[in-house]
C-alpha positions as CSV (number, residue, x, y, z in Angstrom):
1,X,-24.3,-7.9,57.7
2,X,-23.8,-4.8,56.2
3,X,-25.5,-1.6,56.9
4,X,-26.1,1.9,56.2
5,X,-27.9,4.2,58.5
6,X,-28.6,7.9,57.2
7,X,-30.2,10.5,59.0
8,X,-30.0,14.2,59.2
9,X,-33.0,15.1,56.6
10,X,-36.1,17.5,57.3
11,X,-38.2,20.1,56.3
12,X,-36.1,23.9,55.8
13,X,-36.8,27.1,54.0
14,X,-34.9,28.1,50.4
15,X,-31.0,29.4,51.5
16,X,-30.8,26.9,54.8
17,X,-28.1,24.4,55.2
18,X,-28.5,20.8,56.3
19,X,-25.5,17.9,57.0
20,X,-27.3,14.2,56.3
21,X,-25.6,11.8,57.9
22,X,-24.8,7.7,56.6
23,X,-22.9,5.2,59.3
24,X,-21.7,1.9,57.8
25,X,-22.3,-1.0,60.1
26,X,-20.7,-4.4,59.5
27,X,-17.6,-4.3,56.8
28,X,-14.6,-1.8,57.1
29,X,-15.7,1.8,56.4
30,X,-12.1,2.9,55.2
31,X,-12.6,0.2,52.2
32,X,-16.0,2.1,50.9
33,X,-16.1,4.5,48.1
34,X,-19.2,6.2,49.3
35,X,-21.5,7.9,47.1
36,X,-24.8,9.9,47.3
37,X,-28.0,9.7,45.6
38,X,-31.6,11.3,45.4
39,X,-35.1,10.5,43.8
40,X,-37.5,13.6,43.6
41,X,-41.4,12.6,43.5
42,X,-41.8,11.3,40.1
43,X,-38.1,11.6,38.5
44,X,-35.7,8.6,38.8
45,X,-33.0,8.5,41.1
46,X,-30.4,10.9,40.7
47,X,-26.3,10.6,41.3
48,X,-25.2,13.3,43.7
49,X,-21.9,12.8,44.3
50,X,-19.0,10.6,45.9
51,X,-16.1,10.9,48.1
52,X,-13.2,8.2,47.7
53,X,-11.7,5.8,50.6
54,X,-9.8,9.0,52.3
55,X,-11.8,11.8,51.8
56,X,-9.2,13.3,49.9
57,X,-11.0,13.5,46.3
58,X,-14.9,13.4,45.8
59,X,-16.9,14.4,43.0
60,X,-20.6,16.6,42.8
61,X,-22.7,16.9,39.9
62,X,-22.9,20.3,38.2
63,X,-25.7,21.6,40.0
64,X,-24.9,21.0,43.7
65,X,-21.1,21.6,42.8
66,X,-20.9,24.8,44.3
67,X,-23.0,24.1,47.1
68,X,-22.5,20.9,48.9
69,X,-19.6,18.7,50.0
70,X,-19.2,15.2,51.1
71,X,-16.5,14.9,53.9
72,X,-16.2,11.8,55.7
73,X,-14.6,10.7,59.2
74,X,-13.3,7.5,59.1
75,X,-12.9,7.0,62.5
76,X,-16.9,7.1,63.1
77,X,-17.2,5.1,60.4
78,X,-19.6,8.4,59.0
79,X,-19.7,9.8,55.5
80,X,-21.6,13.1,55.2
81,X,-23.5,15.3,52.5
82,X,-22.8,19.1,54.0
83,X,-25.9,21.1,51.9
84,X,-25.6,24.4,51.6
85,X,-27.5,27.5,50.2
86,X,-30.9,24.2,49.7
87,X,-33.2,25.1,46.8
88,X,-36.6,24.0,46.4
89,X,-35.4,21.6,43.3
90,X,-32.9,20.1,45.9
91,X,-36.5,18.1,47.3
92,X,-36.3,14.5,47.5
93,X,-35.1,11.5,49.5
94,X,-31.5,11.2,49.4
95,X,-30.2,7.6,49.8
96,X,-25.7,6.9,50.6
97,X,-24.3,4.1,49.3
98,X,-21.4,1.8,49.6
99,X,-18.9,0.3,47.0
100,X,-16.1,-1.7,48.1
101,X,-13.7,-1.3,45.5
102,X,-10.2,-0.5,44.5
103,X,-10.5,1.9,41.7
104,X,-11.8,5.4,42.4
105,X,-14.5,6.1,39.4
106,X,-17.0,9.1,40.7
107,X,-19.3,8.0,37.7
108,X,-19.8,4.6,38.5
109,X,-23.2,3.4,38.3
110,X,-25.7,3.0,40.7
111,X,-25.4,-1.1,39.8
112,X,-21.8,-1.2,41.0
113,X,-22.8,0.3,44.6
114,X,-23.1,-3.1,47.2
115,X,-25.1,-1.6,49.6
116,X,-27.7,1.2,50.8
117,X,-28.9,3.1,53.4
118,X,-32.8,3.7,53.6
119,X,-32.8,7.0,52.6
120,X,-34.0,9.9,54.3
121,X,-36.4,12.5,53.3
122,X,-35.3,16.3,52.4
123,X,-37.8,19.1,51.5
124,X,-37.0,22.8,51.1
125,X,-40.0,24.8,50.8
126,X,-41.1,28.0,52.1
Protein backbone atom coordinates (compact mmCIF):
# COMPACT_ATOMS: atom_id res chain seq x y z
CA UNK A 1 0.00 0.00 0.00
CA UNK A 2 1.01 3.19 -1.01
CA UNK A 3 1.56 6.25 1.16
CA UNK A 4 2.37 9.76 1.49
CA UNK A 5 3.20 11.28 4.76
CA UNK A 6 3.62 15.27 4.75
CA UNK A 7 4.57 17.27 7.62
CA UNK A 8 6.44 20.44 8.22
CA UNK A 9 3.36 22.99 8.23
CA UNK A 10 2.46 25.59 11.08
CA UNK A 11 1.54 28.87 11.98
CA UNK A 12 4.58 31.90 10.94
CA UNK A 13 4.52 35.62 10.51
CA UNK A 14 4.58 37.37 6.74
CA UNK A 15 8.56 37.05 5.42
CA UNK A 16 9.25 33.51 7.39
CA UNK A 17 10.37 30.51 5.55
CA UNK A 18 9.03 26.95 6.13
CA UNK A 19 10.30 23.36 4.37
CA UNK A 20 6.97 20.88 4.35
CA UNK A 21 7.99 17.66 4.12
CA UNK A 22 6.00 14.35 1.92
CA UNK A 23 7.72 10.57 2.37
CA UNK A 24 6.37 7.98 0.02
CA UNK A 25 5.79 4.61 1.67
CA UNK A 26 5.22 1.46 -0.33
CA UNK A 27 6.15 1.83 -4.30
CA UNK A 28 9.56 3.14 -5.56
CA UNK A 29 10.07 6.85 -4.79
CA UNK A 30 12.58 7.35 -7.76
CA UNK A 31 9.54 6.33 -10.25
CA UNK A 32 7.19 9.36 -8.77
CA UNK A 33 6.77 12.65 -10.48
CA UNK A 34 5.84 14.47 -7.33
CA UNK A 35 3.77 17.45 -7.39
CA UNK A 36 2.33 19.95 -4.84
CA UNK A 37 -1.00 21.35 -4.17
CA UNK A 38 -2.96 23.71 -1.82
CA UNK A 39 -6.73 24.56 -1.01
CA UNK A 40 -7.20 28.00 0.80
CA UNK A 41 -10.63 28.22 2.95
CA UNK A 42 -13.27 28.45 0.44
CA UNK A 43 -11.16 28.46 -3.07
CA UNK A 44 -10.52 25.02 -4.77
CA UNK A 45 -7.48 23.28 -4.73
CA UNK A 46 -4.71 24.89 -6.31
CA UNK A 47 -1.48 23.35 -8.35
CA UNK A 48 1.75 24.50 -6.82
CA UNK A 49 4.26 22.99 -8.46
CA UNK A 50 6.24 19.66 -9.45
CA UNK A 51 9.65 18.27 -9.49
CA UNK A 52 10.40 15.24 -12.03
CA UNK A 53 11.83 11.59 -11.09
CA UNK A 54 15.56 13.22 -10.46
CA UNK A 55 15.10 16.47 -9.15
CA UNK A 56 16.72 17.90 -12.06
CA UNK A 57 13.66 19.92 -13.65
CA UNK A 58 10.48 21.09 -11.54
CA UNK A 59 7.96 23.56 -12.33
CA UNK A 60 6.19 26.58 -9.83
CA UNK A 61 3.24 28.53 -10.69
CA UNK A 62 3.78 32.22 -11.32
CA UNK A 63 3.21 33.36 -7.96
CA UNK A 64 5.42 31.22 -5.72
CA UNK A 65 8.00 31.07 -8.72
CA UNK A 66 10.38 33.23 -7.16
CA UNK A 67 9.86 32.04 -3.80
CA UNK A 68 9.75 28.38 -3.24
CA UNK A 69 11.45 25.27 -4.55
CA UNK A 70 10.78 21.70 -4.61
CA UNK A 71 13.97 19.58 -4.15
CA UNK A 72 13.81 16.05 -3.41
CA UNK A 73 16.25 13.28 -1.98
CA UNK A 74 15.77 10.18 -3.32
CA UNK A 75 17.56 8.32 -1.06
CA UNK A 76 14.92 9.21 1.97
CA UNK A 77 12.41 8.55 -0.36
CA UNK A 78 11.43 12.68 0.70
CA UNK A 79 10.25 15.31 -1.70
CA UNK A 80 10.18 18.81 -0.25
CA UNK A 81 8.32 22.31 -0.75
CA UNK A 82 11.33 24.84 0.51
CA UNK A 83 8.86 28.25 1.19
CA UNK A 84 10.40 31.23 1.30
CA UNK A 85 9.69 35.06 1.84
CA UNK A 86 5.42 33.18 3.06
CA UNK A 87 2.66 35.71 2.47
CA UNK A 88 -0.56 35.83 4.03
CA UNK A 89 -2.28 34.61 0.61
CA UNK A 90 0.14 31.59 0.77
CA UNK A 91 -2.63 30.19 3.78
CA UNK A 92 -3.97 26.92 3.19
CA UNK A 93 -3.42 23.19 3.47
CA UNK A 94 -0.97 22.01 1.12
CA UNK A 95 -1.38 18.36 0.11
CA UNK A 96 1.99 16.26 -2.27
CA UNK A 97 1.12 13.98 -4.53
CA UNK A 98 2.43 11.05 -6.49
CA UNK A 99 2.33 10.11 -10.27
CA UNK A 100 3.94 7.17 -11.50
CA UNK A 101 4.62 7.91 -14.92
CA UNK A 102 7.08 8.09 -17.73
CA UNK A 103 6.49 11.44 -19.27
CA UNK A 104 7.50 14.56 -17.40
CA UNK A 105 4.29 17.10 -17.92
CA UNK A 106 4.45 19.83 -14.91
CA UNK A 107 0.68 20.61 -15.89
CA UNK A 108 -0.81 17.48 -15.52
CA UNK A 109 -3.98 17.40 -13.78
CA UNK A 110 -4.75 16.70 -10.45
CA UNK A 111 -6.75 13.41 -11.95
CA UNK A 112 -3.58 11.90 -13.29
CA UNK A 113 -1.86 12.05 -9.73
CA UNK A 114 -2.26 8.11 -8.11
CA UNK A 115 -1.86 9.05 -4.70
CA UNK A 116 -1.97 11.67 -1.76
CA UNK A 117 -0.66 12.62 1.27
CA UNK A 118 -3.15 14.08 3.96
CA UNK A 119 -2.18 17.45 3.71
CA UNK A 120 -0.89 19.62 6.21
CA UNK A 121 -2.00 22.94 7.34
CA UNK A 122 0.06 26.33 6.60
CA UNK A 123 -1.02 29.78 7.92
CA UNK A 124 1.02 33.02 7.76
CA UNK A 125 -0.44 35.67 9.67
CA UNK A 126 0.82 38.25 11.84
Amino acid sequence: QVQLVESGGGLVQPGASLRLSCVVFGRSFSSAIMGWFRQAPGKEREFVGAVNWSGGNSYLIGSVRDRFTIPRDNAKNTVYLQMNSLKPEDTAVYYCAAAFSDIWDPHRPSSDYDYWGQGTQVTVSS
